[in-house]
N, CA, C and O of each residue as an XYZ file, in Angstrom:
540
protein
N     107.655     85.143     58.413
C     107.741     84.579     59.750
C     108.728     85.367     60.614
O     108.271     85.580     61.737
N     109.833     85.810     60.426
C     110.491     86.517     60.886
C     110.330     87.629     61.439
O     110.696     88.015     62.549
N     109.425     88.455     60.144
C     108.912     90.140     60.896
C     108.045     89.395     62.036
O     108.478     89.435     63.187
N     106.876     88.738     61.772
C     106.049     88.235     62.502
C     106.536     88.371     64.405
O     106.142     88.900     65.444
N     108.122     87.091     63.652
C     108.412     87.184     65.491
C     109.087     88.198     65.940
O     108.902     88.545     67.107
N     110.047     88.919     65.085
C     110.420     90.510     65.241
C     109.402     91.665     65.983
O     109.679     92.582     66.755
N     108.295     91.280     65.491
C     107.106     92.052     65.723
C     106.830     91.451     66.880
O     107.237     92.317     67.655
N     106.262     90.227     67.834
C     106.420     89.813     68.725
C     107.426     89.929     69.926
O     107.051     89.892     71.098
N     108.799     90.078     69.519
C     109.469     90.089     70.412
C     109.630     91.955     70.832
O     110.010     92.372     71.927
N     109.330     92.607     69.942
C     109.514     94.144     69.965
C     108.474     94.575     70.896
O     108.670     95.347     71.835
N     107.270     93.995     70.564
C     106.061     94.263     71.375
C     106.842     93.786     72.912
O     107.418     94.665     73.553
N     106.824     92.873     73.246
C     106.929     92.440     74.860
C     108.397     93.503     75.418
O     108.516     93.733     76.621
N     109.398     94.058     74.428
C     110.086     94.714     74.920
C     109.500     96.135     75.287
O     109.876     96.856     76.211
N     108.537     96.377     74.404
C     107.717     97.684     74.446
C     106.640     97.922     75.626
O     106.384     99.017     76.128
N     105.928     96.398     76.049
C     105.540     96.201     77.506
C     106.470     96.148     78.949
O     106.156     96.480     80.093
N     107.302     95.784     78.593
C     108.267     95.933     79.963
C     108.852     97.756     79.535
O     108.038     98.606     79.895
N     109.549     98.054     79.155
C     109.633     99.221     78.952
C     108.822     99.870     79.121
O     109.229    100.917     79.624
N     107.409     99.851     78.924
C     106.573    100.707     79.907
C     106.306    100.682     81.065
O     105.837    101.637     81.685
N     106.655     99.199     81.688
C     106.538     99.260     82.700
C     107.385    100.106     83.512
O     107.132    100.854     84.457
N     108.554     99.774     82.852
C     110.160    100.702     83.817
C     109.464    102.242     83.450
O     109.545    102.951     84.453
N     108.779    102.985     82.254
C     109.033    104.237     82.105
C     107.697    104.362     83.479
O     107.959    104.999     84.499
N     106.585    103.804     83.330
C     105.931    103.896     84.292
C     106.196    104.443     85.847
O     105.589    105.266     86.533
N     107.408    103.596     86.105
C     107.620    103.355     87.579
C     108.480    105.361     87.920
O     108.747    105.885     89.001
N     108.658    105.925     86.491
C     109.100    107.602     86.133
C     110.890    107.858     86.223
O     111.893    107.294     86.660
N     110.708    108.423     85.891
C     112.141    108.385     85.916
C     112.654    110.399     85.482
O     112.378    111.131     84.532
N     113.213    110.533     86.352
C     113.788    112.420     86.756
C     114.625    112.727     85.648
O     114.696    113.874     85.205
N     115.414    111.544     85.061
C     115.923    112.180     83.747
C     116.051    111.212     82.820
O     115.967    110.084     83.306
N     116.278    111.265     81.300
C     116.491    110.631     80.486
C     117.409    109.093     80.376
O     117.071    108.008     79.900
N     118.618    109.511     80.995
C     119.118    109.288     81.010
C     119.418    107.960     82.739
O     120.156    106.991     82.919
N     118.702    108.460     83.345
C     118.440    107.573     85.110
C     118.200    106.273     84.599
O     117.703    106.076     83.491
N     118.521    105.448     85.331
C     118.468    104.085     85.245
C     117.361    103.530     86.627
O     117.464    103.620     87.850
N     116.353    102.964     85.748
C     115.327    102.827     87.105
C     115.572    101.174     87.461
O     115.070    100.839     88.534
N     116.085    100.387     86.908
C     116.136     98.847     87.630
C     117.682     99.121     88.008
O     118.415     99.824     87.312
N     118.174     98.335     89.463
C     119.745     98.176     90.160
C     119.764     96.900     89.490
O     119.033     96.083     88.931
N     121.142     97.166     89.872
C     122.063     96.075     89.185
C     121.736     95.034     89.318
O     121.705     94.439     88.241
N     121.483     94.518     90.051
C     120.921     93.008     90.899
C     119.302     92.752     90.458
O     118.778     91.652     90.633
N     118.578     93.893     89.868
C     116.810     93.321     90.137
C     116.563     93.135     88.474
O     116.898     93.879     87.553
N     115.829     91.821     88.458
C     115.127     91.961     87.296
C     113.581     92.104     86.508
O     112.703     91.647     87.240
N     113.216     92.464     85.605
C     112.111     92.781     85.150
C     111.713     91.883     84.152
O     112.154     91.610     83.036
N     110.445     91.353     85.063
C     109.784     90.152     84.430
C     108.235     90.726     83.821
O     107.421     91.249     84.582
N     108.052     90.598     82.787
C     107.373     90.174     81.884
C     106.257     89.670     81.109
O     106.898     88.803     80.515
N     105.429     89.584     80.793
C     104.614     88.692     80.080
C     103.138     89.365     79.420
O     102.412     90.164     80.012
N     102.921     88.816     78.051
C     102.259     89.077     76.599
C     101.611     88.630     77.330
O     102.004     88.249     78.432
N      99.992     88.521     76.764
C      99.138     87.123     76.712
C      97.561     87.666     75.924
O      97.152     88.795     75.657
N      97.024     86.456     75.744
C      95.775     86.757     74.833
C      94.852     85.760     75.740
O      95.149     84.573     75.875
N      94.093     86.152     76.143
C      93.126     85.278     77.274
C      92.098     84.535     76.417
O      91.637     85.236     75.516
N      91.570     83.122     76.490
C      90.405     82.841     75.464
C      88.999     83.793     75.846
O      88.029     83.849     75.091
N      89.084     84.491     77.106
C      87.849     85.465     77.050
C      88.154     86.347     76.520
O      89.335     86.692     76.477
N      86.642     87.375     75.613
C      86.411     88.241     74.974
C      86.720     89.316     75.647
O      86.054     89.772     76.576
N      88.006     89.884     75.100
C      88.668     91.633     75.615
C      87.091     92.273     76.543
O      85.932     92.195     76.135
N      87.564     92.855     77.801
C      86.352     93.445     78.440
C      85.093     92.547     79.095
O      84.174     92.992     79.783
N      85.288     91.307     78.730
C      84.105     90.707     79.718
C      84.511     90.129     81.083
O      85.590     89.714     81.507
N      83.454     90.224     81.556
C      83.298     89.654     83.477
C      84.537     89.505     83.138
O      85.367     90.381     83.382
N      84.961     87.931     82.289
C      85.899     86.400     82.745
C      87.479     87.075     83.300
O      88.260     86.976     84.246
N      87.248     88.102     81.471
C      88.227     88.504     81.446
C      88.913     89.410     82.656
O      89.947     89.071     83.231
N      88.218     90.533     82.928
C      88.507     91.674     84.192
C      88.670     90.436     85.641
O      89.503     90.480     86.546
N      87.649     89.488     85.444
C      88.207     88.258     86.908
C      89.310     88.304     86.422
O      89.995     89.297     86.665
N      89.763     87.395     85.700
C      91.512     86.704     85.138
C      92.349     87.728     85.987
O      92.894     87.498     87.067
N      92.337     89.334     85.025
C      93.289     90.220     85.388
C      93.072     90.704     87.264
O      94.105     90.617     87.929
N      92.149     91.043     87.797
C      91.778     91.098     88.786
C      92.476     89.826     89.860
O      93.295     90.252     90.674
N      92.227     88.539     89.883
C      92.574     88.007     90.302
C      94.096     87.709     90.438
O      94.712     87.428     91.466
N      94.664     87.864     88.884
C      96.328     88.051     88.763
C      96.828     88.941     89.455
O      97.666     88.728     90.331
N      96.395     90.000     89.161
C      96.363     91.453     90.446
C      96.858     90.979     92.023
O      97.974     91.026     92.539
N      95.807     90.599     92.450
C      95.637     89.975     93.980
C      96.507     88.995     94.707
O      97.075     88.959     95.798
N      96.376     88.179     93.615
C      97.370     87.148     93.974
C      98.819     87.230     93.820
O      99.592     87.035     94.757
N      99.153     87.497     92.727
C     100.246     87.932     92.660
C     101.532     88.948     93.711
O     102.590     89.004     94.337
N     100.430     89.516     93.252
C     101.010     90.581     94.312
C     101.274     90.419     96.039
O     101.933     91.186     96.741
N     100.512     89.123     96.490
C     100.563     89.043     97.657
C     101.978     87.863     97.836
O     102.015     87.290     98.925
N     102.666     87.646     97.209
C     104.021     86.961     96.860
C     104.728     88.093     97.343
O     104.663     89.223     96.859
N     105.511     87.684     98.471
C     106.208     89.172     99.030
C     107.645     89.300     98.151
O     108.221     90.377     98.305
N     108.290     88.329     97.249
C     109.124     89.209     96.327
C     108.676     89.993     95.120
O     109.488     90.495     94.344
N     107.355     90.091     94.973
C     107.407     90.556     93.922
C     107.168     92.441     94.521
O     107.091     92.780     95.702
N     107.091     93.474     93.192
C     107.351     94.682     93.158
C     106.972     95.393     92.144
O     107.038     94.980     90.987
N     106.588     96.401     92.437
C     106.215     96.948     91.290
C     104.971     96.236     89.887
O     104.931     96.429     88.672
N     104.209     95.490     90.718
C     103.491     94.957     89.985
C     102.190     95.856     89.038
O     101.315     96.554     89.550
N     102.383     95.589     87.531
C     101.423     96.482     86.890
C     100.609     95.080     85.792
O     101.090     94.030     85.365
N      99.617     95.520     85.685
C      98.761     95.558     84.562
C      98.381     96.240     83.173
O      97.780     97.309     83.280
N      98.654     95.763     81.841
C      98.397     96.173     80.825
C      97.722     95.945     80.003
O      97.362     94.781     79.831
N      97.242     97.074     79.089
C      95.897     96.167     78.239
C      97.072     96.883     76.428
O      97.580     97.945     76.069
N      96.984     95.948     76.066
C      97.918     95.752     74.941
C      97.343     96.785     73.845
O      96.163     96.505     73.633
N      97.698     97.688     73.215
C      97.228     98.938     72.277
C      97.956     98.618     70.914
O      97.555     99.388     70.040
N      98.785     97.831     70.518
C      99.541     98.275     69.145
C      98.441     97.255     68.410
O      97.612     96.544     68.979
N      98.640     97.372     67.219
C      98.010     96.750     66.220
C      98.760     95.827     65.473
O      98.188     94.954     64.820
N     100.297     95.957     65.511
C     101.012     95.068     65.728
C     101.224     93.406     65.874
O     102.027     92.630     65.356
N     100.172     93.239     66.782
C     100.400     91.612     67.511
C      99.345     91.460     68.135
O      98.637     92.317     68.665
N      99.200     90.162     68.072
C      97.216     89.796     68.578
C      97.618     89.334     70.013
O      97.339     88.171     70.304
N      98.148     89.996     70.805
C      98.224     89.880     72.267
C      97.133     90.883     73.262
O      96.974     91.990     72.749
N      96.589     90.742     74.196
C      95.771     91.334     74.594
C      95.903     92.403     76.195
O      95.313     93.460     76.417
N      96.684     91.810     76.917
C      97.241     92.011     78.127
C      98.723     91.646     78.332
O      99.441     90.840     77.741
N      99.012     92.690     79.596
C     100.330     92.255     79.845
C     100.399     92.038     81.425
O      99.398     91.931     82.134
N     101.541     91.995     81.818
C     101.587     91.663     83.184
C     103.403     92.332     83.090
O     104.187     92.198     82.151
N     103.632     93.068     84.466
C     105.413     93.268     84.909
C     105.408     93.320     85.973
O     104.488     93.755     86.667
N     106.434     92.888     86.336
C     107.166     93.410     88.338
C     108.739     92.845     88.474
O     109.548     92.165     87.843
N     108.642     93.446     89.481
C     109.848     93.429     89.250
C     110.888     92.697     90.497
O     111.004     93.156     91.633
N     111.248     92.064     90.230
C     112.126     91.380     91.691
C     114.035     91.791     92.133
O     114.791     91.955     91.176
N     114.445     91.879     93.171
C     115.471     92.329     93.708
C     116.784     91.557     93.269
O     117.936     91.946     93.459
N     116.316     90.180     92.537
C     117.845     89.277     92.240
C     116.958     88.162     91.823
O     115.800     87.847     92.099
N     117.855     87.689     91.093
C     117.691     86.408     90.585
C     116.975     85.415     91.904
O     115.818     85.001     91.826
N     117.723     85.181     92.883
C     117.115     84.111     93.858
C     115.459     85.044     93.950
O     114.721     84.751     93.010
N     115.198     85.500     94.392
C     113.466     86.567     94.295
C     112.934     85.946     93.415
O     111.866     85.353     93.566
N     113.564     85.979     92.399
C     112.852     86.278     91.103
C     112.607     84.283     90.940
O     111.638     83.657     90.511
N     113.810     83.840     91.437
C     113.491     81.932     90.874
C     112.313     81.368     92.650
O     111.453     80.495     92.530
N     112.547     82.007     93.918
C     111.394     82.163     94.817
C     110.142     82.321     94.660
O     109.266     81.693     95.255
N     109.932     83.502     93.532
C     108.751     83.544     93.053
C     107.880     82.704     91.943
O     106.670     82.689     91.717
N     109.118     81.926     91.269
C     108.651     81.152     90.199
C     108.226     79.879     91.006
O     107.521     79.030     90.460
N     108.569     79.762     92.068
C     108.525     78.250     93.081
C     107.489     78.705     94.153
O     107.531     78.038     95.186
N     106.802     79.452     94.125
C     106.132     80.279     94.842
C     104.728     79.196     94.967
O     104.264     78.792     93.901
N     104.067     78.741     96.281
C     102.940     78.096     95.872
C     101.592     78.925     95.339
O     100.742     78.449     94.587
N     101.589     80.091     95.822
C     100.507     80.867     94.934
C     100.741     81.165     93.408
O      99.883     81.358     92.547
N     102.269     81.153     93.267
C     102.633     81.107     91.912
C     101.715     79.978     90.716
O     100.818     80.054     89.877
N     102.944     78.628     91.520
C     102.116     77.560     90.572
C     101.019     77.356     90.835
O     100.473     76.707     89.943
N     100.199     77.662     91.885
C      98.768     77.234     91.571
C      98.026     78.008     90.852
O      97.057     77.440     90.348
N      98.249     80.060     90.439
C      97.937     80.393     89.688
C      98.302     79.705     88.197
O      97.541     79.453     87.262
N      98.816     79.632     88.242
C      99.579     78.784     86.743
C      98.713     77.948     86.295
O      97.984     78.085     85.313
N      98.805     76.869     87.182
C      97.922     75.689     87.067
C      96.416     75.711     86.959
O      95.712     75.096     86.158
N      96.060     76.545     87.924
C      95.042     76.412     87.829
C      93.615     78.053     87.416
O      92.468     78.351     87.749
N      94.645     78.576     86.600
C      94.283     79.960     85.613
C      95.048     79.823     84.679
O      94.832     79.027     83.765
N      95.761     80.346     84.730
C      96.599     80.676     83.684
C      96.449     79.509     82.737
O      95.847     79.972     81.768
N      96.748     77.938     82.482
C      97.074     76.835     81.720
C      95.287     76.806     81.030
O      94.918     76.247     79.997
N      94.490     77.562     81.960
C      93.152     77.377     81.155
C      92.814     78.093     80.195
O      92.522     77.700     79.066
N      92.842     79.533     80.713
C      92.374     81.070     80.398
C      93.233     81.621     79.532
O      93.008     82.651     78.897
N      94.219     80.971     79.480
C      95.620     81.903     78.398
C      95.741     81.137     77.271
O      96.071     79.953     77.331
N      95.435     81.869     75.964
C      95.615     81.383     74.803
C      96.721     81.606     74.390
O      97.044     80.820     75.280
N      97.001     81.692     74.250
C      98.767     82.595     74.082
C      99.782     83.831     74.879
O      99.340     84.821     75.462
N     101.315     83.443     74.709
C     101.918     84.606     75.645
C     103.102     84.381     75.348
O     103.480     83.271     74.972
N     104.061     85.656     75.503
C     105.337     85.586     75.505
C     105.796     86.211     76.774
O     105.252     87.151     77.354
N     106.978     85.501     77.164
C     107.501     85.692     78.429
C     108.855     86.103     78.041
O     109.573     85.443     77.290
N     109.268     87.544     78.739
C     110.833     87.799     79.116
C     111.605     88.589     80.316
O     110.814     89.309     80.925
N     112.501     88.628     80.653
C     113.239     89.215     81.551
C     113.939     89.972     81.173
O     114.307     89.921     79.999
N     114.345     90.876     81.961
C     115.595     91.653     81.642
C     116.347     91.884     82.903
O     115.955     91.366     83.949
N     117.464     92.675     82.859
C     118.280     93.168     83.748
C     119.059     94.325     83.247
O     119.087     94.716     82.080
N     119.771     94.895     84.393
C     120.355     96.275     83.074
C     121.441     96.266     82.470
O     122.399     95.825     83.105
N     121.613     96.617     81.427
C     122.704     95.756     80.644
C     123.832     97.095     81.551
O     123.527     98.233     81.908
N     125.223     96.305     81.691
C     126.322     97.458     82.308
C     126.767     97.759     81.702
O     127.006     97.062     80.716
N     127.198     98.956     81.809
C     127.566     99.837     80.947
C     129.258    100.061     81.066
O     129.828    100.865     80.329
């Protein structure tokens, strides 16, 4: 049970981390999130079959909507590759501060995606944040 959630929690760090390497970065060493913004997150396994209509709607629509929430940033889409963990997609973006980031959780396009997608279509998911740790 342990590797299990080891393996779980490594994966969703390995999805946000792509998201940040995504967004590129000029040297190794550059720090792409400021001090203040954090990077949100999320696993998930949809009850539709990887690649059909339902599924590409779900992500499509998360896409759209989402994104039209004016704190959010940097919004990406992922389709989950390790063999690792039976998660299927991911979701990241990224917000400017904590208040953004709890705006967006109170967001009415937020909860009504929630409510009324997400609580249907999502079989499972892990959710996390980060910020940059100071150095």
């Amino acid at each position: 049970m342990k590797r299990r959630n080891f393996i779980r929690n490594s994966s969703i760090a390995a999805v946000a981390g792509a998201g940040l390497a995504a967004g590129g970065c000029a040297a190794k060493n550059e720090q792409t999130l400021g001090a203040t913004q954090i990077q949100h997150g999320v696993i998930f396994t949809l009850k539709h079959n990887p690649g059909s209509e339902a599924a590409e709607q779900f992500l499509a629509d998360g896409r759209r909507i989402l994104t039209g929430i004016p704190v959010v940033q940097h919004f990406q889409v992922f389709d989950q590759v390790s063999k690792k963990n039976d998660y299927q997609y991911g979701f990241t973006m990224v917000f400017d501060s904590m208040e953004d980031y709890q705006a967006y959780n109170d967001h009415p396009d937020h909860v009504a995606f929630v409510e009324e997608r997400w609580m249907k279509e999502v079989d499972q998911f892990l959710e996390i944040d980060f910020e940059v740790h100071p150095s």
